[in-house]
C-alpha positions as CSV (number, residue, x, y, z in Angstrom):
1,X,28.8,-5.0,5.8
2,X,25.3,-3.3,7.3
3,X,24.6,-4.2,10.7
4,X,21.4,-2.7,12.3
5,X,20.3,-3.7,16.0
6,X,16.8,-3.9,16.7
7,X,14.8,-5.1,20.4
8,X,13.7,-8.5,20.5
9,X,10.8,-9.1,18.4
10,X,7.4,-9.7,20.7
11,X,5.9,-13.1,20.3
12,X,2.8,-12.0,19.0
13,X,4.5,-11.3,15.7
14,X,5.0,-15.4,15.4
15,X,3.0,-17.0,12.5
16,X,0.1,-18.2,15.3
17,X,-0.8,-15.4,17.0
18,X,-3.7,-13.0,15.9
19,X,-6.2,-15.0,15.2
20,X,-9.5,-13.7,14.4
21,X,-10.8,-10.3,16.3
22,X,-8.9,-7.8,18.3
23,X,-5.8,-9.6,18.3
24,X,-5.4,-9.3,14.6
25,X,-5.9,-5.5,14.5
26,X,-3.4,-5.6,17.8
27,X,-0.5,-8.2,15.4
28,X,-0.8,-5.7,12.6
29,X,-0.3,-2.5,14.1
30,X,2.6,-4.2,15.2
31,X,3.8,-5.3,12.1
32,X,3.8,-2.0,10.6
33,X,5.7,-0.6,14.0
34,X,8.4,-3.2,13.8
35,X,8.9,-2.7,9.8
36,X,9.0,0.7,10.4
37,X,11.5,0.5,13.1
38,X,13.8,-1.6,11.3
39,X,13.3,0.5,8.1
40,X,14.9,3.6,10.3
41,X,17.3,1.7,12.0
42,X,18.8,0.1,8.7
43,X,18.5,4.0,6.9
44,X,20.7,5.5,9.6
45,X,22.9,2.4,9.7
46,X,23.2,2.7,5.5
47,X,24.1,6.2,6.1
48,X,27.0,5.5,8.7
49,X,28.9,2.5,6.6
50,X,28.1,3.1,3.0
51,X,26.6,-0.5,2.5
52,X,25.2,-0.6,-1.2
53,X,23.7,-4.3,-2.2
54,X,24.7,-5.5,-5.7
55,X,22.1,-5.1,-7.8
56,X,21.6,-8.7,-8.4
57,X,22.3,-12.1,-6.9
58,X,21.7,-13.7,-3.0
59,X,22.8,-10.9,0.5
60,X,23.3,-13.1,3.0
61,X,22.0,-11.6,6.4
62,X,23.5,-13.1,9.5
63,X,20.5,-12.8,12.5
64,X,21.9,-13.4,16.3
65,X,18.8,-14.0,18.9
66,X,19.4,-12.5,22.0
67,X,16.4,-13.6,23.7
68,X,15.4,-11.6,26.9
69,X,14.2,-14.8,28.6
70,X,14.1,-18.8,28.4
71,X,10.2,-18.4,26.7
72,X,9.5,-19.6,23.5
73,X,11.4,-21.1,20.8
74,X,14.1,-20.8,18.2
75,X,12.3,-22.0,15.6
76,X,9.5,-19.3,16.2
77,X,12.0,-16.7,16.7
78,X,12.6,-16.5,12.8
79,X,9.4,-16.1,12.1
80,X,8.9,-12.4,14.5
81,X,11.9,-11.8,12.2
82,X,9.2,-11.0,9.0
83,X,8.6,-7.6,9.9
84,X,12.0,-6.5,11.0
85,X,13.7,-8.1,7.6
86,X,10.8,-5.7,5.4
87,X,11.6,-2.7,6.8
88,X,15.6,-3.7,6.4
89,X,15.0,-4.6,2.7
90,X,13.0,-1.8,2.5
91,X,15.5,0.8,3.5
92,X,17.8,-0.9,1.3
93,X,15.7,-0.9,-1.8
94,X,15.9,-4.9,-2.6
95,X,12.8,-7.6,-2.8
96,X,13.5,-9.3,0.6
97,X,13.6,-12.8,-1.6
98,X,17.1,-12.2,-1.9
99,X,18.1,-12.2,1.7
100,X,20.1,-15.4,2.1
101,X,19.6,-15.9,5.9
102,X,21.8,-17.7,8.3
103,X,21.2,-17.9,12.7
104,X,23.0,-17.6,15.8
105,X,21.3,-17.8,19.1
106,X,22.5,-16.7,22.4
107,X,21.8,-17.2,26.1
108,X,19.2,-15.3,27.4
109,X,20.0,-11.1,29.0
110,X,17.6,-8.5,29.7
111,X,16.4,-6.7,27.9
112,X,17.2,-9.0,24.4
113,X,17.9,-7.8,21.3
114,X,18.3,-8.8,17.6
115,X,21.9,-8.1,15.7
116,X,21.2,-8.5,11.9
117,X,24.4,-8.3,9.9
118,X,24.0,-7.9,6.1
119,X,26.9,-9.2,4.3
120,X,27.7,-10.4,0.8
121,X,26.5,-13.8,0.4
């Protein structure tokens, strides 16, 4: 098992925010920080518990919310998750189709954070 901890992902990386202009230059940058957060994150995670996926089949990833505050919603919360899981399946060397996810959501603390686990599914 991999797990890799990661802040809570802003809401303008849900599926309707951007829009036309600025704010889609602003939601992209963003993108590529977050993937390349969780890219480095997962590397040094890899490095510390010898996680290796099969080479085929489902990897189930387990994702606990830890929202910072009572904003927004869950079903929006998977969907900042786009970024995060890229970089993860990119540090791991796997076509993110293959993640298998599953969701746990906790009260609200300051400052929030995300806990992927990446198990065998």
């Amino acid at each position: 098992m991999m797990i890799v901890s990661l802040p809570f992902p802003p809401a303008i990386l849900s599926g309707h925010t951007g829009g036309d202009g600025m704010g889609k230059w602003k939601k992209i940058k963003e993108v590529q920080a977050r993937r390349a957060l969780a890219k480095a994150v997962a590397q040094a995670a890899l490095r510390r518990c010898n996680y290796r996926p099969s080479e085929a089949g489902d990897i189930g990833i387990r994702i606990t919310f830890t929202p910072p505050d009572n904003r927004g919603d869950r079903v929006n919360f998977a969907a900042r998750m786009k970024a995060y899981v890229d970089g993860i399946a990119e540090a791991l060397g796997v076509n993110d189709k293959r993640f298998l996810p599953s969701y746990e959501f906790r009260a609200a603390e300051k400052p929030g954070q995300v806990v992927v686990e990446v198990v065998a599914a």
